[in-house]
N, C-alpha and C positions, 0 to 999 in steps of 0.2 A: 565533920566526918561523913563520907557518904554513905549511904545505907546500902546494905547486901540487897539485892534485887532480883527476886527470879520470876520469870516469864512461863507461864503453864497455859496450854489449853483444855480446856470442861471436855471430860472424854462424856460426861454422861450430866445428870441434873446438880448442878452445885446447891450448896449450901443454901437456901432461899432465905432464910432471916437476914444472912451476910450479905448476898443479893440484893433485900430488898433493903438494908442501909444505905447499902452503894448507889441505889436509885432513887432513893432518896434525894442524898445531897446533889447527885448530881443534878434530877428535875429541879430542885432547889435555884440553882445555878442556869438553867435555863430557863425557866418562869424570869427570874430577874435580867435577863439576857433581853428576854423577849419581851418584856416590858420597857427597857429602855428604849427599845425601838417601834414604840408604842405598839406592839401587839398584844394580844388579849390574854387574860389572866385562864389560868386551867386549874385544874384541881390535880393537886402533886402525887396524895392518894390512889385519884384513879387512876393516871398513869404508871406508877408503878405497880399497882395490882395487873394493869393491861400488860405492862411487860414481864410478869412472874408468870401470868396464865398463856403469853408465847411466847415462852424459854425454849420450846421445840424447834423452834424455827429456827434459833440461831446453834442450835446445838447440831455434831453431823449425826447423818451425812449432808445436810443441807444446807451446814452453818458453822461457824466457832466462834467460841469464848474464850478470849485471852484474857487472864489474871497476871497481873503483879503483886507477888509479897514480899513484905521482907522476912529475912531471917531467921522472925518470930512466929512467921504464919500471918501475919497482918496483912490485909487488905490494903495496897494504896492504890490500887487503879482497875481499870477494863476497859475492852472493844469488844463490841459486838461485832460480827460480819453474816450477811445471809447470802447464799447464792439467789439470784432475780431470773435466771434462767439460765441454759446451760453454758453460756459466754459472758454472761454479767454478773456481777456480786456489788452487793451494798456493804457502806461502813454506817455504823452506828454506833451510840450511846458510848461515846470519848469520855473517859472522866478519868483526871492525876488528882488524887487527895491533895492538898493544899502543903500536906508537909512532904510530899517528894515532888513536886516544883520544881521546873528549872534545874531536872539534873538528865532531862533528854528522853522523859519516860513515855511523854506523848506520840514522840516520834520513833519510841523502839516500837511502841503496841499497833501503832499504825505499820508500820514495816513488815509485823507479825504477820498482819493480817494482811495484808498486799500479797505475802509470800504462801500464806496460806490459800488466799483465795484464786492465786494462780495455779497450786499444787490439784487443789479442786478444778482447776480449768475455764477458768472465768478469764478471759482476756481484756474486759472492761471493768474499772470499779467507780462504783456513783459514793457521792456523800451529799448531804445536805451539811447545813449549818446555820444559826442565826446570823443577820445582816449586822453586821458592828461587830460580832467576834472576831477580832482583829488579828487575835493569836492563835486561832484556829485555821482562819483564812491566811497567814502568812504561812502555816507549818503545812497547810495544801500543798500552796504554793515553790516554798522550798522543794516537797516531795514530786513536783513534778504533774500536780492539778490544774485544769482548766478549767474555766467558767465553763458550763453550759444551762442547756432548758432545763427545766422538772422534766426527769425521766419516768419513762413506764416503769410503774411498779414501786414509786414512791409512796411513802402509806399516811403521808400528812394530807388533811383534806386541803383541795385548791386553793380554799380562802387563804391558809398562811401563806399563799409562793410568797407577797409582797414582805416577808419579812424573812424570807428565807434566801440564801444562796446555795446553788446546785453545783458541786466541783464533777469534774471525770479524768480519770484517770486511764490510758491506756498503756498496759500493761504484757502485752502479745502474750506467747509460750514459753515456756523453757523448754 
């Protein structure tokens, strides 16, 4: 049966405990990502403490957070987006809980924020990703993502580019 699913954006500070589960598992999932691609181990902690203390950033007018829940109010997913200046925006912090999987969740909350970030007026949108994420890099892909450099205003230190892939998306006006 598939689950009821609704799409919301953070008008203001979400829930931080709920937040900071979701960020959880997600760095959870990226530490082991970036480890099979032999990159270095982090501390999951600190990174989610670093992204609960810049929640501003991605909240507007600067940013949005799109939530999915179901029915119940439950949590199964989020995207981050920031504006990078006043023609670009980043995507960040993908994450579909394991139990809504493959019913197209990845690709509605990316769509979200493509549409959002061009309503803000961004004509360009960056993402990174880890190298071997196959299903992240294919749903780029699909969406109409190209390879490129690390772009300005990427906030991972230089040392990981070798384990990173940089997508771009050009996206004009409406």
């Amino acid at each position: 049966m598939p689950l009821d699913i609704t799409l919301s954006f953070a008008q203001d500070t979400p829930d931080l405990e709920e937040l900071s589960d979701v960020l959880t598992e997600y760095y959870g999932q990226i530490q082991e990502r970036l480890m099979n691609v032999g990159g270095p181990r982090f501390s999951i902690e600190q990174e989610v403490q670093q992204g609960i203390e810049s929640i501003d950033t991605f909240l507007p007018p600067n940013g949005a957070i799109v939530f999915a829940r179901d029915s119940s109010g439950f949590l199964l997913g989020c995207g981050f987006m920031r504006l990078l200046d006043a023609n670009r925006a980043e995507l960040k912090r993908l994450y579909v809980r394991d139990l809504a999987r493959g019913l197209g969740l990845g690709r509605s909350l990316i769509e979200q924020r493509i549409a959002k970030a061009r309503e803000m007026g961004a004509t360009t949108i960056y993402a990174d990703t880890i190298r071997g994420n196959s299903s992240m890099l294919a749903l780029y892909d699909r969406l109409g993502f190209s390879s490129t450099t690390r772009y300005d205003g990427n906030p991972h230190d230089a040392a990981m580019d070798p384990y990173l892939v940089f997508r771009k998306l050009e996206i004009g006006t409406t």
